[in-house]
N, CA and C atoms as a LAMMPS dump frame, in Angstrom:
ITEM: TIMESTEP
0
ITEM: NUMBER OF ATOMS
417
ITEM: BOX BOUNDS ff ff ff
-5.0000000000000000e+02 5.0000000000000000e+02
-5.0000000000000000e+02 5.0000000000000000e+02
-5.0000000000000000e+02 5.0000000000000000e+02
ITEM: ATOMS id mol type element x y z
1 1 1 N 326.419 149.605 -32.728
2 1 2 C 326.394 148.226 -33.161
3 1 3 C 327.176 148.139 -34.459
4 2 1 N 328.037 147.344 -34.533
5 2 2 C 328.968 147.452 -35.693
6 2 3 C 328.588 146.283 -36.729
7 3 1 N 328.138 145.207 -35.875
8 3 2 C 327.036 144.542 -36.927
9 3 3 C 326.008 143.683 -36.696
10 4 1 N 325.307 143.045 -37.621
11 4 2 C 324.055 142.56 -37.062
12 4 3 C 324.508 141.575 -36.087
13 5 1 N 325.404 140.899 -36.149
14 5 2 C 325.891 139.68 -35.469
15 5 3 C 326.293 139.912 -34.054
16 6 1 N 326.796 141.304 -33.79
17 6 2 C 327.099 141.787 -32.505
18 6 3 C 325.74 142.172 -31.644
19 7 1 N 325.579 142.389 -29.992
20 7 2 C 324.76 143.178 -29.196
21 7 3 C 325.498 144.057 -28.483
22 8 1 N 324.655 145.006 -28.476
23 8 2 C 325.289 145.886 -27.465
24 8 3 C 324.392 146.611 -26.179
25 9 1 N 324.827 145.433 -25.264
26 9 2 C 323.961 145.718 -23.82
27 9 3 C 324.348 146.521 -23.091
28 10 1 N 324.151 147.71 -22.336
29 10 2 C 325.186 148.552 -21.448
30 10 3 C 323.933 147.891 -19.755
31 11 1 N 324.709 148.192 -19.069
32 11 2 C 323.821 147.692 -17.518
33 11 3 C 325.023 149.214 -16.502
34 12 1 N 323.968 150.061 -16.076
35 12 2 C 324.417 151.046 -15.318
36 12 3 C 324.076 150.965 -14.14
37 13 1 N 324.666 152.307 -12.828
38 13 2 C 324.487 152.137 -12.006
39 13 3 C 323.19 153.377 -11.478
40 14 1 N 322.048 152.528 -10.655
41 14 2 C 321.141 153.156 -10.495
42 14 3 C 320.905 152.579 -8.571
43 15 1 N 321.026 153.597 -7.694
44 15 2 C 320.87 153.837 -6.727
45 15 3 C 319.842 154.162 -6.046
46 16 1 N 319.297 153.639 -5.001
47 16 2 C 318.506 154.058 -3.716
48 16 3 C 318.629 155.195 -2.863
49 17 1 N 317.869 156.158 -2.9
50 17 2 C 318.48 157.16 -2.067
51 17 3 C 318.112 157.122 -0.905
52 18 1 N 316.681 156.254 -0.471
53 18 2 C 315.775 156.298 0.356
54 18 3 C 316.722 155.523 2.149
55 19 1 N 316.847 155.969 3.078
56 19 2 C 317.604 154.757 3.847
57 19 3 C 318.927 154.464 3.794
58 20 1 N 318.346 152.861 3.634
59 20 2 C 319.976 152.417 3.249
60 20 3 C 319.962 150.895 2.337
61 21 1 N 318.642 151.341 1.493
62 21 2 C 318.43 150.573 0.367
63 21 3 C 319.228 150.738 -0.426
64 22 1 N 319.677 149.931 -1.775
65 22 2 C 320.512 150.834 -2.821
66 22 3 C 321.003 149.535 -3.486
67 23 1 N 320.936 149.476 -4.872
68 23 2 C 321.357 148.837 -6.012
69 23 3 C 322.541 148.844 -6.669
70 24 1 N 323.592 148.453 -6.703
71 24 2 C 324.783 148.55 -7.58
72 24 3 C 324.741 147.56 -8.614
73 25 1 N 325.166 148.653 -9.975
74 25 2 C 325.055 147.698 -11.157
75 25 3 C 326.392 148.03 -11.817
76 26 1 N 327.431 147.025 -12.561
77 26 2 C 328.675 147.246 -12.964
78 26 3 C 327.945 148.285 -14.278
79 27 1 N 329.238 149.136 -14.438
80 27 2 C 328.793 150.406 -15.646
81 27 3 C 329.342 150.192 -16.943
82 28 1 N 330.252 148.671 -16.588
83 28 2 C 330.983 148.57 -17.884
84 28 3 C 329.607 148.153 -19.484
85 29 1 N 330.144 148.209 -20.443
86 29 2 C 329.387 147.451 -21.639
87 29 3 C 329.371 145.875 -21.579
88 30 1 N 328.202 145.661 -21.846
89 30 2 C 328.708 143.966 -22.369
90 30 3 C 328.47 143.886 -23.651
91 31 1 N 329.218 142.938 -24.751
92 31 2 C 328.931 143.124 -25.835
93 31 3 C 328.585 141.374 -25.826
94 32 1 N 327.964 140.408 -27.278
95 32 2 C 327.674 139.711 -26.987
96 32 3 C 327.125 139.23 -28.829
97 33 1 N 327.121 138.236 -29.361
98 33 2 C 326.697 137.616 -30.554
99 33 3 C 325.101 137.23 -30.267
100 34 1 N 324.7 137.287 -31.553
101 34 2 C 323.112 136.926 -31.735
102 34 3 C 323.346 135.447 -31.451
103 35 1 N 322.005 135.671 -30.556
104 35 2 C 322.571 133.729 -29.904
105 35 3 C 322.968 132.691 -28.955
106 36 1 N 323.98 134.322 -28.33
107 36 2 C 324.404 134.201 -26.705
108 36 3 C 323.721 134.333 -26.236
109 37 1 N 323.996 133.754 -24.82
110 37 2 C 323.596 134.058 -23.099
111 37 3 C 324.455 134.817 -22.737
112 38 1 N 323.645 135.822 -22.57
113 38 2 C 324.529 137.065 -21.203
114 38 3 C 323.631 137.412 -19.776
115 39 1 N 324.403 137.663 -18.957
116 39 2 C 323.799 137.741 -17.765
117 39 3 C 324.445 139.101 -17.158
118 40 1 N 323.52 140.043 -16.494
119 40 2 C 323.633 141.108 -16.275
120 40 3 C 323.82 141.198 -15.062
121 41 1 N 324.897 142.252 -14.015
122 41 2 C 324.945 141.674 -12.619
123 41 3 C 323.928 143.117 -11.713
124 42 1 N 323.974 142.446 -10.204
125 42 2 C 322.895 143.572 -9.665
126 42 3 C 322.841 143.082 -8.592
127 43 1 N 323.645 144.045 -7.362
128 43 2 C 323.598 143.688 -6.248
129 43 3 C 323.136 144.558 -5.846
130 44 1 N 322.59 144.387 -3.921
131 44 2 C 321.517 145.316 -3.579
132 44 3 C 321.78 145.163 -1.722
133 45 1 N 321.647 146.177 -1.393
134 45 2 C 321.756 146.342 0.389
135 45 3 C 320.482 146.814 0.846
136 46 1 N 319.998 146.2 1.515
137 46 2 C 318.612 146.86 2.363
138 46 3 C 318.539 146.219 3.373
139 47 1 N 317.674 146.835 4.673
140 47 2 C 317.637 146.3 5.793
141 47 3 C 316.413 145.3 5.614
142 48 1 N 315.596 145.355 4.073
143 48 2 C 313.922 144.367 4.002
144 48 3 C 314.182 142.48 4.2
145 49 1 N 313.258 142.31 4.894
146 49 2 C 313.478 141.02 5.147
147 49 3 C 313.046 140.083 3.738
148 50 1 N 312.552 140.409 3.319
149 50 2 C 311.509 139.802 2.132
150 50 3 C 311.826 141.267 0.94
151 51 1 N 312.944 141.449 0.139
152 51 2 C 313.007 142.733 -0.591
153 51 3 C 312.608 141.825 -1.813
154 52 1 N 311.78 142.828 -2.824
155 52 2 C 311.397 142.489 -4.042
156 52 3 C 312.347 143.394 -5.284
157 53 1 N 312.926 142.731 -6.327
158 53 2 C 313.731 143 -6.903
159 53 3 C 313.066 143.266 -8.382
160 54 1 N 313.25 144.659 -9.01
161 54 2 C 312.79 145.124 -10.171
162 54 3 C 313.665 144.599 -11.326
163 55 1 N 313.51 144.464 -12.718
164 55 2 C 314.259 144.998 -14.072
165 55 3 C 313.628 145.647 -14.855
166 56 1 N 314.313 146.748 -15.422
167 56 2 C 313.378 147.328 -16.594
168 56 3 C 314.932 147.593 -17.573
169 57 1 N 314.165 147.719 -18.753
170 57 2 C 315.137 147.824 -20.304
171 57 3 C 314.499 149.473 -20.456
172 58 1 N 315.208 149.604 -21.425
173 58 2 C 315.236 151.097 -21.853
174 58 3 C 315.647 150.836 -23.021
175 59 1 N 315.12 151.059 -24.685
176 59 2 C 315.615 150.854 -25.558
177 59 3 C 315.53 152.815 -26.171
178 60 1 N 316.919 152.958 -27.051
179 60 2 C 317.325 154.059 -27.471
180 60 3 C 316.122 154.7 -27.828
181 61 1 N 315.507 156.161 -27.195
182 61 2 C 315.059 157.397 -27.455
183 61 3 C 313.216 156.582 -27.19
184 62 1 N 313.325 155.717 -25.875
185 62 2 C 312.186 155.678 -25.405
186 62 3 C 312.325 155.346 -24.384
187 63 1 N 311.338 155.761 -23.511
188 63 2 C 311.154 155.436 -21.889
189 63 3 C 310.97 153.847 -21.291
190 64 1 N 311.779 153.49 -20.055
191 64 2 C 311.797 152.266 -19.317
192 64 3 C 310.81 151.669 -19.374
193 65 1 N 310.555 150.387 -19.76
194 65 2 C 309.877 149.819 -19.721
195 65 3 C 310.007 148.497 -18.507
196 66 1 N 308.933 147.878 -17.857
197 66 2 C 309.15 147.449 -16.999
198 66 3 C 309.032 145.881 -17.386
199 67 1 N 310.164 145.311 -16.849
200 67 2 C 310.351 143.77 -17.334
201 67 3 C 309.641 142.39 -16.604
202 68 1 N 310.699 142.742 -14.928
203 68 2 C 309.92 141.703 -14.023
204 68 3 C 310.125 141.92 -12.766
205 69 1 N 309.707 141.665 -11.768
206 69 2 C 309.833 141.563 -10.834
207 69 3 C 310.379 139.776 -9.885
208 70 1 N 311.106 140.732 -9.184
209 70 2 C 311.567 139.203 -7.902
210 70 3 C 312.055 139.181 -6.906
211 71 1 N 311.526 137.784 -6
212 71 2 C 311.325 138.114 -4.791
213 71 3 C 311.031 136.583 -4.192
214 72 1 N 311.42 136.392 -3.083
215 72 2 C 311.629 134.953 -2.647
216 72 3 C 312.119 134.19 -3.286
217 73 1 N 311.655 133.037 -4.045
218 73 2 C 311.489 131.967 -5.282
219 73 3 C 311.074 132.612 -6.573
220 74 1 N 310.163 133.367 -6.221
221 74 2 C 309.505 133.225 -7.631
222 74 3 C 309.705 134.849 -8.506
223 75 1 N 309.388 134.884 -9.947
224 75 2 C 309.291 136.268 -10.59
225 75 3 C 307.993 136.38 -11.065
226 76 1 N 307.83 137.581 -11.136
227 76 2 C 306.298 137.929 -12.495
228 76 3 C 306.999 138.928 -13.447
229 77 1 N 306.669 138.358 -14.483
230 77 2 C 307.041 138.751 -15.902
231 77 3 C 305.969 139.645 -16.804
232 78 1 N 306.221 140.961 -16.793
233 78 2 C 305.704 141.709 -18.067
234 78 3 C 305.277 140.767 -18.878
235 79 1 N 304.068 141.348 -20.128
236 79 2 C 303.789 140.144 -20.957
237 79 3 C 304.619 140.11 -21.972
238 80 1 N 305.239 141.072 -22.56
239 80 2 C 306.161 140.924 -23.68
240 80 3 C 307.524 140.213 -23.085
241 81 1 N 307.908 140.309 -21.854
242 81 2 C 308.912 139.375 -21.441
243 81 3 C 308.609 138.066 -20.774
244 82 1 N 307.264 137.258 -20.991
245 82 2 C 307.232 136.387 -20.76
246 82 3 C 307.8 135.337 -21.246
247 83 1 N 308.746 134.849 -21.352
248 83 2 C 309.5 134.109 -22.193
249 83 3 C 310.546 133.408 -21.592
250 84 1 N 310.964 132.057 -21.723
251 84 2 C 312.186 131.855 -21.168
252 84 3 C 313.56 132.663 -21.666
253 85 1 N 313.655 133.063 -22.607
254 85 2 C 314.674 133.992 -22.822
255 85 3 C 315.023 134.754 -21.64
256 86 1 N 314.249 135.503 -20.662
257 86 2 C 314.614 136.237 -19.854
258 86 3 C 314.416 135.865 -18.116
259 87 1 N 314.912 135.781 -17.474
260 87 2 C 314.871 134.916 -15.994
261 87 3 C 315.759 136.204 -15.228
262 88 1 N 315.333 136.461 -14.004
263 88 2 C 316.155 137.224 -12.521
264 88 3 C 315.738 135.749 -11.477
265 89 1 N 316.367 135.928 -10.993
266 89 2 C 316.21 135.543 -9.269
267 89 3 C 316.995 135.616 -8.04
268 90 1 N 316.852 136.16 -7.445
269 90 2 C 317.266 136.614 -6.106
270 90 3 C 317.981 135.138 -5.301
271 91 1 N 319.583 135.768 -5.292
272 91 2 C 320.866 135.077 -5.057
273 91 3 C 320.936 135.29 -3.662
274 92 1 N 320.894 135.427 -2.505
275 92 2 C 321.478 136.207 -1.353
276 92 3 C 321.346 137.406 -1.9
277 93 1 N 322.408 138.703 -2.029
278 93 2 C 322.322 139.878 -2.542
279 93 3 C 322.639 139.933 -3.611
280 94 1 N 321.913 139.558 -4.627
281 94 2 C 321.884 140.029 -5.983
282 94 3 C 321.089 139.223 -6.455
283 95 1 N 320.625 139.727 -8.036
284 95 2 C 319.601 139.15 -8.898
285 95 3 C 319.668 139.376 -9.784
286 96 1 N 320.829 138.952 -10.776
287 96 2 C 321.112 138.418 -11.841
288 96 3 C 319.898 138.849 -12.89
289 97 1 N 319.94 139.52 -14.253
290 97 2 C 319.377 139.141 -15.421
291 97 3 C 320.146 138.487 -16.689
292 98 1 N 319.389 137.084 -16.659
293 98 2 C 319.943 136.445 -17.201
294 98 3 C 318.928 136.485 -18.836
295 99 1 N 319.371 136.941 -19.793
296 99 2 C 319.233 136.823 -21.716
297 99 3 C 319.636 136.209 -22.151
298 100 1 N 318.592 134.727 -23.114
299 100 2 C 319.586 134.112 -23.369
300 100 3 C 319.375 134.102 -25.08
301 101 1 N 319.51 133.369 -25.903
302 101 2 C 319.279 133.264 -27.175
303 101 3 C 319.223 135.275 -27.523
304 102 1 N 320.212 135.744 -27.357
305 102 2 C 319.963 136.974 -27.825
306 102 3 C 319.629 137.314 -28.996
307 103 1 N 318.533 138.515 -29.602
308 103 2 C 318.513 139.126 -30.362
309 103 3 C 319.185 140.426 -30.808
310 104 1 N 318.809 140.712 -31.914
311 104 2 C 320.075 142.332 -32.116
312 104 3 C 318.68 143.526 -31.348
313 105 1 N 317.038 142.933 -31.156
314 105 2 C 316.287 143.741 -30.48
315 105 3 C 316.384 143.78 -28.853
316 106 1 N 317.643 143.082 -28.394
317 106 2 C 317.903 143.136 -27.017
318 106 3 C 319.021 144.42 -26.828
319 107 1 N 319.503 144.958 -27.234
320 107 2 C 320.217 145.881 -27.684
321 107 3 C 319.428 146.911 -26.877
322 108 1 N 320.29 147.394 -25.607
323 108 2 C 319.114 148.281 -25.038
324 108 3 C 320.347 148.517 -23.411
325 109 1 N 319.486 149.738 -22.479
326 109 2 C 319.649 149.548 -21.304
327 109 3 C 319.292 148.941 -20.243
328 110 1 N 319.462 148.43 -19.159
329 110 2 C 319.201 147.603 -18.269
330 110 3 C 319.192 147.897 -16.995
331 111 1 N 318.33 148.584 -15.984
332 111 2 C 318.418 149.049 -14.99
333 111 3 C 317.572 148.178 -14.232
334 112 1 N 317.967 147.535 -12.956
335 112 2 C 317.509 147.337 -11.678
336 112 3 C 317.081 148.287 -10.346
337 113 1 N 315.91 147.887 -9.66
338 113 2 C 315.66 148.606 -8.482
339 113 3 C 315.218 147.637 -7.654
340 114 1 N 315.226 148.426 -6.259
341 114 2 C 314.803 147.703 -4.943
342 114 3 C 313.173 147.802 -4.837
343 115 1 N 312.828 149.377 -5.72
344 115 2 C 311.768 149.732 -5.265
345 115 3 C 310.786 150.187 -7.155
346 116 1 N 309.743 150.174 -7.133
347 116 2 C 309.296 150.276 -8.541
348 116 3 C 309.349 152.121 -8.77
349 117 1 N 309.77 152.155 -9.538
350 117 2 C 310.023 153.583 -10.065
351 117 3 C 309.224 154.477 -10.943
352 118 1 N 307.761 154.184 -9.98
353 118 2 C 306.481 154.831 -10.621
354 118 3 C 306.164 155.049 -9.606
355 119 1 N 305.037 156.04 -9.171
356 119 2 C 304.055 156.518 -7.89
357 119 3 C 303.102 155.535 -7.952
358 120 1 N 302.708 155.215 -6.627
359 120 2 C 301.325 154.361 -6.805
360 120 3 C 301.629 153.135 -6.299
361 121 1 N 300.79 152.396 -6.148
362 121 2 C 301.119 150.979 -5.559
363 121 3 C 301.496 150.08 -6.924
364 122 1 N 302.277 148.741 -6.365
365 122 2 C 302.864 148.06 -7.597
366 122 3 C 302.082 147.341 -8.525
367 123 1 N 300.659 147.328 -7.924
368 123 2 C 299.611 146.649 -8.676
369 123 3 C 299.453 147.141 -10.079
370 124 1 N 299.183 148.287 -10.04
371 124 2 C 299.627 148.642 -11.195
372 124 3 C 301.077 149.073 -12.067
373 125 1 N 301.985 148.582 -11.709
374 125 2 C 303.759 149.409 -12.16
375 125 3 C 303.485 149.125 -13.771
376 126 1 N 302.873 148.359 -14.14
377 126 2 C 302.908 147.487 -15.603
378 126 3 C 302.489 148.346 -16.28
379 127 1 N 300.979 148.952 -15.958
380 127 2 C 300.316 149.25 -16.905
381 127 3 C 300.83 150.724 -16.956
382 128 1 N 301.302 151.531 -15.89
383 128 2 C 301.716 152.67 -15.713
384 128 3 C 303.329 152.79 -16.213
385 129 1 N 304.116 152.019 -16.415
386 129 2 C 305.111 152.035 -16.974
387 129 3 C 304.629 151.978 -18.682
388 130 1 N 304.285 151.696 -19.135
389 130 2 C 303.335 151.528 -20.45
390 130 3 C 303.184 152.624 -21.111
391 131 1 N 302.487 153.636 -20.006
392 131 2 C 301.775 154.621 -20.701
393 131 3 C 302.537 155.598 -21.56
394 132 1 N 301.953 156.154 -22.878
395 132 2 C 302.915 156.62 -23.631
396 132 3 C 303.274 158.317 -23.232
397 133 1 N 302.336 159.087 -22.314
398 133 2 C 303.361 160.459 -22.313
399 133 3 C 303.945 160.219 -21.383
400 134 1 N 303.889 158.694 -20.525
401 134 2 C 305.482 158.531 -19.286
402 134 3 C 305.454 159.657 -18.38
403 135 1 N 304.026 160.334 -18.019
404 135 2 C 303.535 161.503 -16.964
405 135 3 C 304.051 160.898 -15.323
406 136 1 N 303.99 159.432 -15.241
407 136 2 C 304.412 159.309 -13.71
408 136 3 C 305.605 158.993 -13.505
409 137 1 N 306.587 158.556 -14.428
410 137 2 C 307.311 157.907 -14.584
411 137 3 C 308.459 159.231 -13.671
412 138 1 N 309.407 158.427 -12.752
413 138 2 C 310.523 159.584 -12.063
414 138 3 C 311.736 159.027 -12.133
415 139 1 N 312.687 159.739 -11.337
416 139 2 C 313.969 159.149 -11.163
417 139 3 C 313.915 158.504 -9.491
């Protein structure tokens, strides 16, 4: 970050191995002013009729945290991302994260999935993404 006024969002590519599910996310940087709207891209192939679409952030030298989920119409939002600042919704194939009024604490990574990237059912992904020795947490 070269200064407070700048962000620096990176959005990578994180893949499905399972099938013929699988997520593509552009690998370039986005950079962006305190203030902007940026929108992060995230397209996705699966044979699910009804697929539910993940985001999680990753901020420098700590583990993913889980943002929101989406799926049909609607999302559920982590509680710290409850906010209009942050919105996905499922386009045809893709689902957009859209940040808007950025902060220099948005400054982070941005990974999408098809599928939640914890063991266990999704009822809990929240509280188990949370946990601080990140024991379930996989690739």
């Amino acid at each position: 970050i070269e200064s407070l006024n700048n962000k620096y969002l990176l959005s990578v590519l994180f893949s499905e191995c399972k099938g013929e599910d699988r997520v593509i996310q552009p690998t370039e940087d986005v950079f962006a002013s305190e203030g902007d709207t940026v929108t992060l891209d995230c397209t996705f192939e699966t044979t699910r009729t009804s697929p539910t679409l993940f985001w999680y952030r990753q901020k420098c030298n700590h583990f993913p945290r889980y943002m929101l989920k989406s799926y049909s119409d609607n999302a559920e939002k982590a509680s710290e991302f409850q906010t209009d600042r942050f919105n996905a919704a499922i386009n045809g194939t893709s689902v957009p994260l859209k940040i808007q009024k950025l902060q220099l604490t948005d400054s982070a990574v941005y990974y999408c999935a098809l599928r939640p990237t914890v063991t266990g059912n999704t009822t809990t992904l929240y509280k188990n993404l949370w946990r601080e020795d990140n024991t379930i947490l996989h690739n």
